[in-house]
N, C-alpha and C positions, 0 to 999 in steps of 0.2 A: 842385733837390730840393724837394723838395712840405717842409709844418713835418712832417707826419703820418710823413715816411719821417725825416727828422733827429729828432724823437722819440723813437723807435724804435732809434737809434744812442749816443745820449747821457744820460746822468744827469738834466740838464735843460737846456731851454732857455729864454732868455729873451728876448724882443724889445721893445724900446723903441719899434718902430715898425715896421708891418706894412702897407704899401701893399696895395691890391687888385693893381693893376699894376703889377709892377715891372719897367721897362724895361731901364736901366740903373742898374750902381752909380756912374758918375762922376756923373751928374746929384744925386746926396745930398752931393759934396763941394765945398766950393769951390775945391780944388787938387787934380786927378785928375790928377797927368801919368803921361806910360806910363813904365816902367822897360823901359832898355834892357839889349840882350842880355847886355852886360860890366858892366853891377850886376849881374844875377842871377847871373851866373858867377863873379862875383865873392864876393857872397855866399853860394856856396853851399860855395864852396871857406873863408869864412872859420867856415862853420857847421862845415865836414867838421874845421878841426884844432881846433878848441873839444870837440867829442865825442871825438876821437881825443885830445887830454887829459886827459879827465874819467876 
């Protein structure tokens, strides 16, 4: 997404750092590992009874 189309979506935004090129986002951290499929599922189930709480 272009800044000009997130702009246009949001209140503000603000960037601390704006590459010309950005390739990837793991190359900004120094521990990118991938989350597998049973965190995400995992997570998403402990997101779903936090809201079904609320």
């Amino acid at each position: 997404m272009l800044l000009v189309e997130l702009e246009a979506e949001v209140d503000k935004v603000v960037c601390v750092l704006m590459p010309e090129a950005l390739y990837a986002i793991g190359i900004w951290y120094k521990n990118f590992e991938q989350t597998s499929d049973a965190e995400v599922c995992e997570i998403l189930a402990r997101h779903k009874l936090l809201v079904a709480n609320d």
